[in-house]
N, C-alpha and C positions, 0 to 999 in steps of 0.2 A: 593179131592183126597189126601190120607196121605203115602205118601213116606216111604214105608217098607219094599222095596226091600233090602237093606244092612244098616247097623250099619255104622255112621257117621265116627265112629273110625275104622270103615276098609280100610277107602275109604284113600289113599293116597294124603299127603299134601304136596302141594310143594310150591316154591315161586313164586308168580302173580304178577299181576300189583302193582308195590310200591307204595307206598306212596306219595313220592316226584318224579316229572317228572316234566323236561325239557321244559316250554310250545315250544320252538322251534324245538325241534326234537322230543319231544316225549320220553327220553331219559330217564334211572331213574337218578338222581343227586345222585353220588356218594361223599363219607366223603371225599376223595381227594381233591376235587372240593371245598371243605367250608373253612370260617371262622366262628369260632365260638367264641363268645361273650359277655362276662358281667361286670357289674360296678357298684362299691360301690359308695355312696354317704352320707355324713351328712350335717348338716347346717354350713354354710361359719364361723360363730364363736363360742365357749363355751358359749357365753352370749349375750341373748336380744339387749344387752343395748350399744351394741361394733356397731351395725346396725348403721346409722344417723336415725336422726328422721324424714327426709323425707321416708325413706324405712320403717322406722318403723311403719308409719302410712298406706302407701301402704300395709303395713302386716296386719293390724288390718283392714284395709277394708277388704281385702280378708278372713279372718275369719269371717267377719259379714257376706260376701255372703256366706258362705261356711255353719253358722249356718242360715241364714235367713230360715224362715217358709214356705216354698212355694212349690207348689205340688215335686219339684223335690229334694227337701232336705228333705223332710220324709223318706226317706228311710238311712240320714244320722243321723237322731234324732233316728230311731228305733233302729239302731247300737249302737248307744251311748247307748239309754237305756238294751239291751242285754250287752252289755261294764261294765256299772253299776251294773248289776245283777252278774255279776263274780266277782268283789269286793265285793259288797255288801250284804251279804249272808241274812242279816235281812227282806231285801225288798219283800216282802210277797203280797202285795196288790197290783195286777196289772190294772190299772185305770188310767182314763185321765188328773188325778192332776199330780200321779207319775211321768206319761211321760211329759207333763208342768214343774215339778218340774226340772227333768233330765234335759229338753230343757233349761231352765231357768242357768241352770249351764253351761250348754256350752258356752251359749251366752256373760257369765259374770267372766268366765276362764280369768285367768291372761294371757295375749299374749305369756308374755315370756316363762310361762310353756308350748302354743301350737308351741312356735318356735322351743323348745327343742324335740318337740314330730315329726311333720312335714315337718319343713324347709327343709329337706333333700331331699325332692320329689319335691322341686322348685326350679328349672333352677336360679333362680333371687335372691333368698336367702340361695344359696345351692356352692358344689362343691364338686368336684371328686376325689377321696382318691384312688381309684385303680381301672385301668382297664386290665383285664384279657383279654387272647387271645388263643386261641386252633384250632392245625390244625394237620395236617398228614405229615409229613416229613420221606422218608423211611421205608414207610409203618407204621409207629408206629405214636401216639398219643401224641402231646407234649404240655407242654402252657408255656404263657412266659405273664409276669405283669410290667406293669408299674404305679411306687406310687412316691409319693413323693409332693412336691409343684407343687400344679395344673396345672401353666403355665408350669414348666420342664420336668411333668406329660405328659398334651398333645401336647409338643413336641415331645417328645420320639415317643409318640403313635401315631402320624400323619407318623414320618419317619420309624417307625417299619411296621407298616399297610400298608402302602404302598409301602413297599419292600416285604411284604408279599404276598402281592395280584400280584406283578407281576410276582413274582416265579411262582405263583398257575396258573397266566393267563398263563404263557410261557407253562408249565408244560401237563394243560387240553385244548389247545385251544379255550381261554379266554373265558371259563368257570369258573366264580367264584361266589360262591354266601355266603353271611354273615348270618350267623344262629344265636338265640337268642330265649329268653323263654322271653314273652312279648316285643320286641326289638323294633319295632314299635310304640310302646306307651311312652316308657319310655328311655331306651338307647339311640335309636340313635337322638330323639327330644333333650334328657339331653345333652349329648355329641356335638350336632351342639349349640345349644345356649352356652353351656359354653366355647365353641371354638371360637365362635363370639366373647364373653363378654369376652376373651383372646387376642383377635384380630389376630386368626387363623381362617384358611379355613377350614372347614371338608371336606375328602376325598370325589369325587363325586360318589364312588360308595353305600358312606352310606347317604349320603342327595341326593336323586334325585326327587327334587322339581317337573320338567316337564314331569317326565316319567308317564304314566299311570300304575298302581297297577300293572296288570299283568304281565309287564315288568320290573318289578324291583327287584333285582335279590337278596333279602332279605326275607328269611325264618321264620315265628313267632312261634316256637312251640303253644304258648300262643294261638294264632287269628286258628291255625291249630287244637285245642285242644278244642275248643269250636264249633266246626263242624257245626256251623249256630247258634248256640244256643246262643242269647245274652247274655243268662245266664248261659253259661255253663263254666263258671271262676273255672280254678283252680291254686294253685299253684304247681309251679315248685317240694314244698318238699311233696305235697299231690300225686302228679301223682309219684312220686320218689317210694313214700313209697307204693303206689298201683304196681309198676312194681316188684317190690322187690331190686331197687338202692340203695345202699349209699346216702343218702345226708345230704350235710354242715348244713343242718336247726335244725342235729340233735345234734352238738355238742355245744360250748360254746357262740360262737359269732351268731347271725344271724341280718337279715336285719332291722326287726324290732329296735333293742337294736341297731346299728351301731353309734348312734348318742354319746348315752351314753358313749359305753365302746371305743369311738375313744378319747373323751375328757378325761378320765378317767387314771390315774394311772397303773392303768393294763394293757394300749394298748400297744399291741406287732404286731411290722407288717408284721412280720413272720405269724403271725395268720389270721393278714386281707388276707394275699396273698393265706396262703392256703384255707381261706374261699370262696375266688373269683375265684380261681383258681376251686375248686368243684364245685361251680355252671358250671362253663366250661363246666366241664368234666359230670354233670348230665345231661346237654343238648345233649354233642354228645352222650351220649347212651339213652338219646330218641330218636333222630333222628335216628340213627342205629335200635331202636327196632321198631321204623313205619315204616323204610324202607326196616325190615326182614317180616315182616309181612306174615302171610300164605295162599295159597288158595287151598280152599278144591275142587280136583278134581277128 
């Protein structure tokens, strides 16, 4: 049967079931209700060699697993080799020496140049340069950052967050939930470890070790955005620029480079905050744009 009673575009759209809902009530999770979330990160120092050499070597193991050859790191040597081809414009002949070759270089990469690259995505060899915060205050949209020396850093942010959360709980009848663009993978793991390795608690409403998944009151656009698909990864500045957003990935600084341009002469932390601060603010209008969502009726 093919449906040609009316034109798709006559038919009035209005707004349906959201996006985001409440497993307890059923409810849609409105922007009130949130915390929203992101943080910079580089490697703990400008240089290798400032590590001890018992970390250092702990580092060079994990680079060897990280290249080792085995079914589940092919997919980390074919990156490289695509990696290679963007620099290397000459590389014409694509064959099983080439990728050997490629492989052959990873494996034998100076550390310090992969500590420079890296480290910043390691709880253990890393730390946190700013964490951003975005929430609803009087109806409007605001965020507020915390930088500085990492342990003053999450101090600040331990007592910030937590006076936050219980305006939000007073406010929504302790409805509050933390939102994040991969926040689960990355954030709030980064964040409890280096708050341990600080010898601070993390708030319990962002580490909740015992609670079962569905009760945990932590938003991933990222885990929400791959809609089952293991593969269906993308980043925060790809879905930005498919919605038609603004985003931070576009201007000077981005997360990649964070390592570089934080060690660097040019770092202004005017810039890191307005960088972190954007990512915020990219999330809540994804979250806004799934939760406008239309249904044709």
């Amino acid at each position: 049967m093919i449906y040609t009673n009316k034109k798709v575009s006559e038919l009035k759209s209005e707004v349906g079931r959201t996006f985001f809902l409440n497993p307890k009530n059923n409810m849609p999770i409105k922007a009130d209700e949130c915390i929203f979330l992101d943080i910079e990160t580089v490697a703990n120092y400008d240089d290798y060699n400032k590590l001890s050499p018992e970390l250092q070597k702990r580092f060079e193991l994990k680079l060897d697993r990280w290249t080792n050859y085995d079914e589940s790191a092919k997919s980390k040597i074919i990156d490289a080799f695509f990696h290679e081809l963007e620099k290397e414009s000459n590389i014409t002949d694509i064959n099983p020496e080439t990728l050997l070759k490629i492989y052959k270089n990873q494996r034998t990469e100076s550390p310090a140049a992969r500590y420079r690259e890296i480290a910043g995505l390691y709880p253990e060899y890393a730390k946190i340069i700013c964490i951003s915060l975005g929430f609803k205050k009087n109806g409007e949209f605001q965020t507020i950052s915390f930088v500085g020396d990492e342990l003053e850093l999450l101090m600040n942010f331990q007592f910030g967050i937590n006076k936050l959360y219980e305006r939000i709980s007073k406010e929504n009848n302790g409805n509050v939930w933390v939102v994040g663009h991969n926040i689960n993978f990355f954030d709030i793991p980064f964040i409890t470890k280096r708050m341990s390795l600080n010898g601070l608690i993390t708030p319990y409403f962002l580490h909740q070790p015992f609670q079962q998944p569905w009760n945990k009151k932590v938003i991933d656009t990222a885990s929400e955005w791959r809609a089952g698909n293991a593969t269906g990864d993308a980043t925060l500045d790809t879905i930005a620029l498919n919605l038609g957003f603004e985003s931070s990935k576009q201007g000077a600084v981005n997360g990649e480079s964070m390592g570089k341009y934080y060690y660097s002469d040019e770092f202004d932390i005017k810039e890191l905050v307005s960088y972190c601060e954007s990512d915020v603010t990219t999330v809540y209008n994804l979250f806004n744009y799934l939760q406008n969502l239309k249904q044709v009726i």
